[in-house]
GUMILO-113681 format. One record per residue (C-alpha): residue in one letter; x, y, z. Coordinates in steps of 0.2 Angstrom, whole numbers, padded with zeros to 4 digits, always signed. Example, Ala and Ser with C-alpha at 12.3 -4.5 7.8 and 13.67 -1.06 7.14 Angstrom:
# GUMILO-113681
A+0062-0022+0039
S+0068-0005+0036
END
This chain:
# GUMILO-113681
X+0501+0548+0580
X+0517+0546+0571
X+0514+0545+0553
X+0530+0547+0540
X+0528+0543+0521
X+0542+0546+0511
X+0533+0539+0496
X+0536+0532+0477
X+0522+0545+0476
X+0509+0528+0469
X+0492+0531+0470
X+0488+0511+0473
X+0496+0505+0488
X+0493+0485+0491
X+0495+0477+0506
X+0484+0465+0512
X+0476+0459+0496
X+0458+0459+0496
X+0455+0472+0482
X+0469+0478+0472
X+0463+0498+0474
X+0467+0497+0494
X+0466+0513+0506
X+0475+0521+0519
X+0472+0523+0537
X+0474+0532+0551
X+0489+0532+0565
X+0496+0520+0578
X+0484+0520+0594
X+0492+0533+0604
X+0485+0542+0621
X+0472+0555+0614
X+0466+0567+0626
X+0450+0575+0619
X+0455+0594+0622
X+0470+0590+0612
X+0474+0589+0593
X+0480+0573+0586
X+0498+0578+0582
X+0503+0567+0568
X+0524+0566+0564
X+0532+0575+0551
X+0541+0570+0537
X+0560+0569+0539
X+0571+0584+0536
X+0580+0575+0526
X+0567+0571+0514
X+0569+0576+0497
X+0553+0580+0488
X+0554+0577+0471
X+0540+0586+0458
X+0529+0578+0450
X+0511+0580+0442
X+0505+0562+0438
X+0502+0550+0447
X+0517+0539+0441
X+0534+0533+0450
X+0549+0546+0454
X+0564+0540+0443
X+0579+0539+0448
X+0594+0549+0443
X+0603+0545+0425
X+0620+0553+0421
X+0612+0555+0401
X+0601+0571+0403
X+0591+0567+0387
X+0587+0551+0394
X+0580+0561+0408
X+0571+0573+0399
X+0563+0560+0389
X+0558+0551+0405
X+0552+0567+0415
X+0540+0570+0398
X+0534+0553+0399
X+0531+0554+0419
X+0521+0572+0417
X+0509+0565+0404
X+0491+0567+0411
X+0483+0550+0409
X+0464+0548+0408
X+0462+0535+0421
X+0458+0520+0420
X+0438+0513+0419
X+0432+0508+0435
X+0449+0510+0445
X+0453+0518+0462
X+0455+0536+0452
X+0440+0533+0442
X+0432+0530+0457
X+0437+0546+0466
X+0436+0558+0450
X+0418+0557+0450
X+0417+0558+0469
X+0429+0575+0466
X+0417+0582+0454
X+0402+0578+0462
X+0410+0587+0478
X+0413+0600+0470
X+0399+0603+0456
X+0397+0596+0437
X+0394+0614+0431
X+0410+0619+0441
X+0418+0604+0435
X+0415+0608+0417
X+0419+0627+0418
X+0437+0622+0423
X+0440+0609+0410
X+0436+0621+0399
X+0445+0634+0405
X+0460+0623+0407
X+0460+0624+0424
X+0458+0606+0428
X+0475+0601+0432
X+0480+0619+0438
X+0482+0615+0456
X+0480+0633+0466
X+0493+0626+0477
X+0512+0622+0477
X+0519+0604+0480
X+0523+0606+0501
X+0509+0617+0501
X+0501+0614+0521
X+0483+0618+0522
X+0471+0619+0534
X+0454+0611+0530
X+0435+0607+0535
X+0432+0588+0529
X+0419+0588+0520
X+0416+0568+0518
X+0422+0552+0516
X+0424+0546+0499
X+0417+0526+0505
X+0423+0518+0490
X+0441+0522+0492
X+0441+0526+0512
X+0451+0543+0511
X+0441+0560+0515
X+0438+0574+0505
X+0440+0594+0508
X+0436+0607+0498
X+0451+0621+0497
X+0450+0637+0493
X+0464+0651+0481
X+0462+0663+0474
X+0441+0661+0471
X+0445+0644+0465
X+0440+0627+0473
X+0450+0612+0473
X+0447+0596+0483
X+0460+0587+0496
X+0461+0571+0497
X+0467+0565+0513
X+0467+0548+0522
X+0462+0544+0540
X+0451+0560+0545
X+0432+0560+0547
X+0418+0572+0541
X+0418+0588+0550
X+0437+0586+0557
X+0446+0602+0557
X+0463+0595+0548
X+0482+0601+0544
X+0488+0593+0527
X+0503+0593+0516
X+0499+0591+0498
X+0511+0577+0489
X+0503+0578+0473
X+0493+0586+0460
X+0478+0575+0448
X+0464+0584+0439
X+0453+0595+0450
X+0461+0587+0467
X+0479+0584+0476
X+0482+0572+0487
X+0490+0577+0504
X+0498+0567+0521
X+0490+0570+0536
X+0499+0578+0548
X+0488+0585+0562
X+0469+0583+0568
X+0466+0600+0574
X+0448+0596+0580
X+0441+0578+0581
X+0426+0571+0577
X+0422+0563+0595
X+0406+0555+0589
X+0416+0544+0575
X+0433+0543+0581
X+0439+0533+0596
X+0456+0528+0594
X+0452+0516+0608
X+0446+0501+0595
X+0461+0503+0587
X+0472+0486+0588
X+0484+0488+0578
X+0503+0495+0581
X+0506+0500+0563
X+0487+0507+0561
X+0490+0524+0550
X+0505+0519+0543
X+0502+0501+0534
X+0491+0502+0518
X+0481+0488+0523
X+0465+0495+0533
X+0456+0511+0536
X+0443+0509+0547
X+0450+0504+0566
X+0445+0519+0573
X+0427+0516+0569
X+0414+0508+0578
X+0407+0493+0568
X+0392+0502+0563
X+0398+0516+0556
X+0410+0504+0544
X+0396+0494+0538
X+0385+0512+0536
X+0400+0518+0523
X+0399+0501+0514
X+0381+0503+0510
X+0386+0521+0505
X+0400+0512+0493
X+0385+0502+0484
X+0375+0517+0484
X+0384+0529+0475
X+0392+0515+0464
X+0375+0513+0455
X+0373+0529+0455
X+0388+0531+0444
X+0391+0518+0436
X+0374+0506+0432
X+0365+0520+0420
X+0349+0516+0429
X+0336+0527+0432
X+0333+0530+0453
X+0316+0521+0451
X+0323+0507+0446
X+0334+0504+0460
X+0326+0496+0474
X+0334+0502+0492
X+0350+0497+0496
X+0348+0487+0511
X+0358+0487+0526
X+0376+0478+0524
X+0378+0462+0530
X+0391+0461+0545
X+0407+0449+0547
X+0406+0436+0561
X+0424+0439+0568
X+0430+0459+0566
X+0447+0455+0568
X+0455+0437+0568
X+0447+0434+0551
X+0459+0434+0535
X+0464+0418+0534
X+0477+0422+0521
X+0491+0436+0520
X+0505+0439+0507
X+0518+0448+0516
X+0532+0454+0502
X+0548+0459+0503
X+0558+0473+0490
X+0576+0470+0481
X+0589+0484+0485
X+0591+0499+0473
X+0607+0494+0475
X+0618+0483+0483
X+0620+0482+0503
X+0631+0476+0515
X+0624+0462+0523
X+0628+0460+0541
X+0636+0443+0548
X+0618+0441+0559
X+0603+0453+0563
X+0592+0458+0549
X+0599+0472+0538
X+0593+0489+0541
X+0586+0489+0522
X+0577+0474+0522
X+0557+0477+0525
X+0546+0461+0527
X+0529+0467+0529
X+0513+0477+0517
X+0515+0493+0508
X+0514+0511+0517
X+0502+0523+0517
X+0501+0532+0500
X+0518+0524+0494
X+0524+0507+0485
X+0536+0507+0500
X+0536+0491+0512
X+0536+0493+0531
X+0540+0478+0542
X+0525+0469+0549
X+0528+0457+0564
X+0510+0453+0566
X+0492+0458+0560
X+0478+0457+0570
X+0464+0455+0556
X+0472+0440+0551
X+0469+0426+0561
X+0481+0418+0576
X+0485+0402+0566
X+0494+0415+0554
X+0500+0428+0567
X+0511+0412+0571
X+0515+0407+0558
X+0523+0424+0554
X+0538+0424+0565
X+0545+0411+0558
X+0542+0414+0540
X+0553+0432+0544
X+0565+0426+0554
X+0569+0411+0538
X+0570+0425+0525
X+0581+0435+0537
X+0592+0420+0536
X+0591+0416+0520
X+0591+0435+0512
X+0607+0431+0502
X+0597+0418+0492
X+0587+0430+0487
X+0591+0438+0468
X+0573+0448+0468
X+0561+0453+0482
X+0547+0439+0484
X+0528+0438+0487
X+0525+0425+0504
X+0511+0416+0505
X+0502+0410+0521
X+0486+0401+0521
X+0478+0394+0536
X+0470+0375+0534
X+0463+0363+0542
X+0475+0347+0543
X+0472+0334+0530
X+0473+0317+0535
X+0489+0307+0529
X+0476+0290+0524
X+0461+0290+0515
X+0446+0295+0526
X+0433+0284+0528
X+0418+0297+0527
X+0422+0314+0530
X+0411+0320+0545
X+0398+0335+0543
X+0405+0335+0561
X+0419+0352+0562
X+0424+0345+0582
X+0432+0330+0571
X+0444+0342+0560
X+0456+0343+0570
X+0468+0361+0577
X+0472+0370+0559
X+0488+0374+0552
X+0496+0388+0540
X+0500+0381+0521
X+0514+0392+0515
X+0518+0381+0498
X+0510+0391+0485
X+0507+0373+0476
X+0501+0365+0493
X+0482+0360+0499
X+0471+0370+0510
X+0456+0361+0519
X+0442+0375+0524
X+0425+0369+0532
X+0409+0380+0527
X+0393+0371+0537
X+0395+0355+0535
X+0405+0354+0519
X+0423+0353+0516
X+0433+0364+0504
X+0451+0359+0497
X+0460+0367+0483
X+0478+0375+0480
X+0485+0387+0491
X+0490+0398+0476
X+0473+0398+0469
X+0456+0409+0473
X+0445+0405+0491
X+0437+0418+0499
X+0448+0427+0515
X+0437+0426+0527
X+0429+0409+0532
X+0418+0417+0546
X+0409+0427+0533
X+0405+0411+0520
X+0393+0406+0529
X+0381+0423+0530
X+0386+0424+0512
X+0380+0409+0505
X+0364+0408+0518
X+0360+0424+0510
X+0362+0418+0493
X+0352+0403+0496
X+0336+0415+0504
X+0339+0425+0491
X+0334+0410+0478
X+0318+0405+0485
X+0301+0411+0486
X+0295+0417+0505
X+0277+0406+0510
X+0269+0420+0502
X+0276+0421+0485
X+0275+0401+0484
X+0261+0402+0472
X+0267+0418+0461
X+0284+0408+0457
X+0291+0396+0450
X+0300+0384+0462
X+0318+0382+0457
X+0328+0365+0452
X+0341+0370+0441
X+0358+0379+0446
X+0368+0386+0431
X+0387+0392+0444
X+0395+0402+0430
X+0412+0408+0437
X+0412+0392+0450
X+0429+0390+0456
X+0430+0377+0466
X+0412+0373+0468
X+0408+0386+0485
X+0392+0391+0477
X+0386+0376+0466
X+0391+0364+0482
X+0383+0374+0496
X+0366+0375+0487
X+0367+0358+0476
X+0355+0349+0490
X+0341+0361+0486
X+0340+0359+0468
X+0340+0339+0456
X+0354+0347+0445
X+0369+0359+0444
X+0380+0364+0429
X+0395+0374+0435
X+0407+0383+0424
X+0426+0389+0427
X+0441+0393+0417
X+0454+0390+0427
X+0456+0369+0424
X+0463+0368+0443
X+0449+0375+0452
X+0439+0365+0441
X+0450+0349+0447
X+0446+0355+0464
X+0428+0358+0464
X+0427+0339+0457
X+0436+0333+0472
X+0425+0344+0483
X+0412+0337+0475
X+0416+0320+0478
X+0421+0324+0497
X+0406+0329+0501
X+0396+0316+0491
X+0390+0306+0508
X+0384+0325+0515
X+0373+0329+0501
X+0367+0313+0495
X+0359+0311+0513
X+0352+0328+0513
X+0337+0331+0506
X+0330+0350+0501
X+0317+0360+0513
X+0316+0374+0498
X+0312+0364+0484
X+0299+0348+0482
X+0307+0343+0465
X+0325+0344+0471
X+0330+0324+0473
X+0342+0316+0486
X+0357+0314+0477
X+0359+0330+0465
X+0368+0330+0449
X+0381+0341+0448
X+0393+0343+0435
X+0410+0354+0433
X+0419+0359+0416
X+0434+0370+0412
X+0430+0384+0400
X+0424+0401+0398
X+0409+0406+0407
X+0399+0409+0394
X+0401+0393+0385
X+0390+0386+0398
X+0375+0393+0392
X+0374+0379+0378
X+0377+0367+0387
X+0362+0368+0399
X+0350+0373+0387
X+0340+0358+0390
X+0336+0368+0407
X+0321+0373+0412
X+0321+0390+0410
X+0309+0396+0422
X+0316+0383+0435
X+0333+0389+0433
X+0345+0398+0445
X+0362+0408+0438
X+0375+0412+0449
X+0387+0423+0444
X+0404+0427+0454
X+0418+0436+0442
X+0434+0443+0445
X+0434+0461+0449
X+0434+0466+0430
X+0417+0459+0429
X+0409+0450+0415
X+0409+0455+0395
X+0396+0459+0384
X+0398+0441+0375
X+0393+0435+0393
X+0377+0445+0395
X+0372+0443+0379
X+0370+0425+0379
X+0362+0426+0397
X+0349+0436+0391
X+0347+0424+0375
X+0346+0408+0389
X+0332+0418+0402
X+0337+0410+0417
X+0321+0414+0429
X+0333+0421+0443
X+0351+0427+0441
X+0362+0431+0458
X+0377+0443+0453
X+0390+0440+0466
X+0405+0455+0465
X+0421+0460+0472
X+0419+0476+0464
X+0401+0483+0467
X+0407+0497+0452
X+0409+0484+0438
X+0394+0475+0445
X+0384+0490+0444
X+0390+0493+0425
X+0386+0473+0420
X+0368+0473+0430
X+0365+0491+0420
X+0369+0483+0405
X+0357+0468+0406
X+0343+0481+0413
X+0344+0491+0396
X+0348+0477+0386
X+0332+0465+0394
X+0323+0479+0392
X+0325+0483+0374
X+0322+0465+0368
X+0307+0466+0379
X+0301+0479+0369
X+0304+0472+0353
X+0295+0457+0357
X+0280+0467+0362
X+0275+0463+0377
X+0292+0451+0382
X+0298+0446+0398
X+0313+0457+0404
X+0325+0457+0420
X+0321+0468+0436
X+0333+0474+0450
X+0324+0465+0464
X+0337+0468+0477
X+0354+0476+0482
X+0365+0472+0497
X+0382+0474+0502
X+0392+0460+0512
X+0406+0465+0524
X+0421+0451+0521
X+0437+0464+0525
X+0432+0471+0542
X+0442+0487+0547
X+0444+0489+0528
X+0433+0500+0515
X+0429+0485+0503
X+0413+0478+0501
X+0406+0462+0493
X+0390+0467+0484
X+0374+0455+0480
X+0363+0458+0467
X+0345+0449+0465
X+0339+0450+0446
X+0320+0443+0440
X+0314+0439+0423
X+0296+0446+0422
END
């Protein structure tokens, strides 16, 4: 397993895009013979390793020294990272790890960024765990009666290891893998690995589990996410339930955003050929470097072939080029050239899909029997094979089991805050009379209203099985604007009939959000995230706050965490979507 990194020495490589804190993986699928260790390639002699205690980039050489000085002071700086990020993230798994009171007897001894170890330093280390939430194990090292945790992509718990620490952060360094010494046969088979650049592209992390085990760590991600991040008392957290798998495990991403980097300096470029410095392709393990990729086999075939030619024109074209870019491509069904008729609920009618690779273009995605368009450029889901699990879920999630029929209320109103271009409000507008959904972005907005008309002869010929009250043709309704501006303009609602929906970017939602939620008392809220830890904050936040009106009130109704689950739309990858179920009672 060949594995070089000569690095900018950045903590958050991108690559494929699902969640900007991506994670690293393990090597190309070599032979592996059980007896053997899993020799991993070393760096090149001739790499330079430049010092450095933060986690930000190496800069280059200036002939003015003060301007170096100056810039080295700014680079060692110890910055207190940032809420809810990849390093926030894996601080607390560090100190949990290794102990709070341990934890807090170093910080006050000043010991917390004292690394025991040199830069270069090679250990050899037990791994502990896998940290789920960023895909990278972690090791407990011990010097000199002091313990300090490794952090190390692409080994599994209880793999006797060989690493090379890069970098220093507080109470953990982060070190290449250079060897498996002893695998863990039980996890590892480097057999369901598909990929040729697996362990050395940023993108995924996961190939050499089974499936499984991927989605086991997932729901390990929304566990210890609530656990540090929601403030809510263990009782209060109903059982995470078991996370809900992709369709297609490879094949899946229907979009990738290969990128290419500008020369440091100037190079020759050659009369044919690519040149030797130009990288199309995703970031490398644990660096801001990009490696070319010629194909990638999560993404689906439409793309894959696609991607040859997309190279081979920015090969051609490279002069043209002042910066580095960003590609785009995006797969799509074909749009028809004259108006259609009636779109059929039919998907044997839509015809071989295409790539879009104009950012300003229009994508055509079918979920059931619904139609999607919108701007290439703008927000969809990646995977389309796992829309149709996610919104099913949703939709059970909503209403009431034979059993509870009588205990609830039935649901008619849907408040989509956060719509986009109407996946939610549009998927579930047949089981409720009336839907209000809310986006800021004015062209996603544009797009759910086409949507909405596409699909017009689908829903108005549906009728609901969840809800009596829900009528034929529902009224839906889009408007641009932040999310929680909608709340006044639903409060005609029902209250206890109503449905919110809420699908944020990975930030999450504000206070200002939340407080007018709770002022409006939707019945039933689904929180749909991309980043279970800023999910886990906002639904803490509504708990607490619920609660403490409830108590003012006397005896008010106040919002319960009914249920937890985690969705798996980036196979091979350590994200997870998670869904939260909250009741007013």
């Amino acid at each position: 397993m060949a594995s070089t990194h000569p690095r900018s020495r950045s903590s958050t490589p991108s690559g494929l895009g699902p969640p900007p804190e991506k994670k690293q993986r393990l090597d190309e699928p070599s032979s592996l013979e059980p007896a053997e260790p899993i020799p991993i390639q070393d760096t090149p002699a001739d790499y330079q390793l430049v010092p450095d205690t933060s986690d930000a980039a190496p800069v280059a050489k200036k002939p003015a020294k003060q301007t170096n000085q100056k810039k080295n002071k700014k680079r060692n700086v110890r910055r207190a990272a940032e809420p809810y990020s990849g390093d926030d993230i894996l601080i607390r798994e560090v100190i949990e790890l290794l102990g709070t009171d341990y934890a807090r007897e170093a910080t006050s001894n000043n010991k917390d960024w004292d690394a025991p170890f040199e830069q270069s330093t090679q250990l050899e280390l037990t791994v502990s765990c896998i940290s789920p939430s960023i895909g990278e194990s972690l090791s407990i090292a011990t010097h000199n009666d002091r313990k300090w945790v490794i952090v190390t992509p692409l080994s599994l718990p209880g793999e006797r290891i060989r690493a090379r620490v890069y970098r220093h952060s507080r109470l953990h360094s982060r070190a290449d893998l250079l060897e498996v010494l002893e695998p863990n046969h039980e996890m590892r088979d480097m057999s369901r690995v598909r990929c040729q650049y697996f362990g050395k592209c940023a993108g995924c992390q996961y190939q050499m589990l089974s499936y499984e085990a991927q989605l086991d760590l997932k729901r390990q991600t929304v566990v210890q996410a609530y656990k540090n991040y929601s403030s809510i008392a263990p009782e209060l957290v109903p059982p995470i339930k078991p996370t809900i798998g992709s369709p297609l495990q490879y094949g899946y991403r229907t979009k990738l955003t290969p990128h290419f980097q500008k020369p440091k300096a100037q190079k020759p470029i050659l009369a044919e050929g690519k040149p030797d410095w130009l990288k199309i392709g995703f970031h490398q393990v644990g660096t801001r470097h990009v490696m070319d990729i010629e194909e990638c086999p999560i993404a689906t075939p439409v793309i894959n072939k696609a991607l040859t030619p997309i190279r081979e024109d920015v090969i051609k074209n490279i002069t043209k080029y002042k910066n580095g870019a960003t590609l785009l491509l995006r797969e799509s069904l074909p749009i028809p050239t004259e108006p259609e008729p009636e779109p059929s609920a039919n998907a044997d009618t839509d015809g071989d899909p295409i790539c879009v690779t104009d950012q300003k273009g229009t994508v055509r995605e079918r979920v059931g029997d619904l139609l999607f368009e919108y701007t290439a450029g703008t927000f969809f889901q990646n995977n389309n094979s796992a829309l149709i699990p996610l919104t099913s879920y949703v939709r059970d999630a909503i209403f009431p089991t034979a059993a509870d029929d009588g205990a609830r209320p039935k649901p008619t109103h849907l408040v989509d805050a956060y719509c986009g271009s109407g996946l939610f409000a549009l998927t579930l507008a047949r089981h409720f009379s009336t839907i209000a959904g809310i986006e800021l972005s004015a062209e996603s907005i544009r797009a759910a209203e086409r949507n909405l008309a596409l699909n017009a002869p689908v829903l108005s010929s549906s009728s609901s099985s969840a809800s009596a009250s829900a009528s034929a043709t529902p009224e839906v309704t889009f408007m641009s604007g932040d999310a929680a501006n909608i709340f006044s303009t639903v409060q005609h609602f029902p209250r206890a009939h109503t449905v919110l929906v809420i699908d944020p970017p990975r930030k999450g939602t504000d206070a200002r959000f939340i407080e007018q939620m709770l002022a409006f008392g939707a019945h039933t809220v689904i929180y749909v995230s991309c980043n279970v830890h800023t999910q886990a904050r906002d639904v803490g936040m509504i708990l607490a706050r619920s609660a403490a009106q409830a108590d003012d009130a006397g005896d008010g109704e106040k919002y319960v965490l009914e249920s937890l689950c985690g969705l798996d739309l980036f196979p091979q990858t350590a994200h997870v979507e998670a869904i939260a179920v909250l009741r007013l009672v």
